[in-house]
C-alpha positions, 0 to 999 in steps of 0.5 A: 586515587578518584581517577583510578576509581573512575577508570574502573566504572566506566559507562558506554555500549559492549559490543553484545549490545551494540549488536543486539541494537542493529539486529533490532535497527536492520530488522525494522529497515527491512520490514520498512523496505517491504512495506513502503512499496505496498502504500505507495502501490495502495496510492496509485490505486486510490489515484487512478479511482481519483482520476477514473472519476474526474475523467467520468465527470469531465466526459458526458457519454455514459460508460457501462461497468464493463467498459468502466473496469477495462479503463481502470484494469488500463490504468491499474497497469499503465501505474504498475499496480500488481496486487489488483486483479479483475476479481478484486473490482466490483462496479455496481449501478446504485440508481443513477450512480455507478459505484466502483470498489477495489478491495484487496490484500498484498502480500510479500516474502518478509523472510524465508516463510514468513509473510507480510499481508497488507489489506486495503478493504473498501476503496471507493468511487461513484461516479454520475449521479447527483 
C-alpha cells in the first residue's frame, strides 16, 4: 500500500515548467550574447587610450590634439572599434597637459524593436605634464 501512495505523488519538472525555464535560460544567453561584444569593444578603447599615453610618454615630440585624435581614430580602427566616432573624442590642453576623453554610447537590436544601449561616459587619458 505505501508504494502505490508513492507512485501517485511523485515530485519533478512538467514539461510547462521546463519550457518556462529555457524560455527565461535562451532569453538571459541572448542578451549575454548582444552584451559581451559591447565590454569587450569598451576594452579595446580603454586599451588604445592606455597605449596612446604610453606612446605619448616614451616619445619627447609634442603632438597637437588634431594629430592626437588621428593616431587614436588610427588605433580605434586598426582594434575594430565601431561605436566611437570623431564626435565622440574631445582633446583639450589643461595647462601643460593634453586631456583626452571618449564619451559614448553602443546601441544593438536586442529583438525586433527593442534596444540595448550601453553608455561608456568619461574614459580618459592626459597626457605630458608633470
Amino acid at each position: 500500500m505505501n508504494s502505490i501512495a508513492a507512485r501517485g505523488r511523485q515530485d519533478g519538472m512538467t514539461y510547462l515548467g521546463m519550457l518556462i525555464m529555457l524560455v527565461v535560460i535562451a532569453f538571459f544567453a541572448v542578451v549575454l550574447i548582444k552584451v559581451l561584444p559591447l565590454y569587450m569593444e569598451h576594452f579595446k578603447v580603454k586599451s588604445s587610450l592606455d597605449s596612446l599615453a604610453q606612446d605619448a610618454k616614451d616619445s619627447q615630440a609634442a603632438l597637437s590634439p588634431v594629430e592626437i585624435e588621428q593616431h587614436l581614430l588610427k588605433r580605434l580602427s586598426i582594434n575594430d572599434v565601431q561605436h566611437v566616432t570623431k564626435e565622440d573624442i574631445q582633446v583639450t590642453r589643461d595647462g601643460r597637459k593634453i586631456v583626452v576623453v571618449v564619451d559614448y554610447e553602443a546601441r544593438v537590436t536586442l529583438f525586433d524593436n527593442l534596444d540595448l544601449v550601453a553608455r561608456f561616459p568619461d574614459n580618459r587619458v592626459e597626457l605630458g605634464g608633470p
